[in-house]
N, C-alpha and C positions, 0 to 999 in steps of 0.2 A: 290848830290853825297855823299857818307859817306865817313870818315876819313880812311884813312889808315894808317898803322904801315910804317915808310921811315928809310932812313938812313940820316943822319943830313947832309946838304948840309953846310959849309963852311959859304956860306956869311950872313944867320941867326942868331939871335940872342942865345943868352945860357940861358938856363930855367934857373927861379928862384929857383927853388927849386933845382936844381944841377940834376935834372934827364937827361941819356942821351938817352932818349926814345923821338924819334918824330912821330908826323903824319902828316900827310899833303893830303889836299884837292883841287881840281880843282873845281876850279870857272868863268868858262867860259877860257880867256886866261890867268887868273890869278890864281898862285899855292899857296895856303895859309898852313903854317905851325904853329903846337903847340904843346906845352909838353903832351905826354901820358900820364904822370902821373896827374897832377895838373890844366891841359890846358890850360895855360895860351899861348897867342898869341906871334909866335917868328917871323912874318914877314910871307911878301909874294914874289914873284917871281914876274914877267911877262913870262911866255913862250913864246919863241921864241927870246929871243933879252938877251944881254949881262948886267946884273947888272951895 
């Protein structure tokens, strides 16, 4: 599945580069996020259940 453009969920981490562009990808039940600009990895989710 490819990246898409999101809106930054809260309990992820903040890019290093200060950018506040995210994307984020499904990975089966797992939602993985990263900086648009730089990609560096900002966490992942589990869907369906509460952080």
């Amino acid at each position: 599945m490819e990246w898409t453009r999101t809106s930054v969920p809260s309990i992820v981490n903040a890019c290093e580069c200060g950018s506040d562009k995210v994307e984020a990808r499904a990975d089966g039940l797992v939602k993985l996020y990263r900086c648009a600009e730089c990609h560096t990895s900002l966490g992942d989710l589990t869907m369906g259940r509460e952080p």
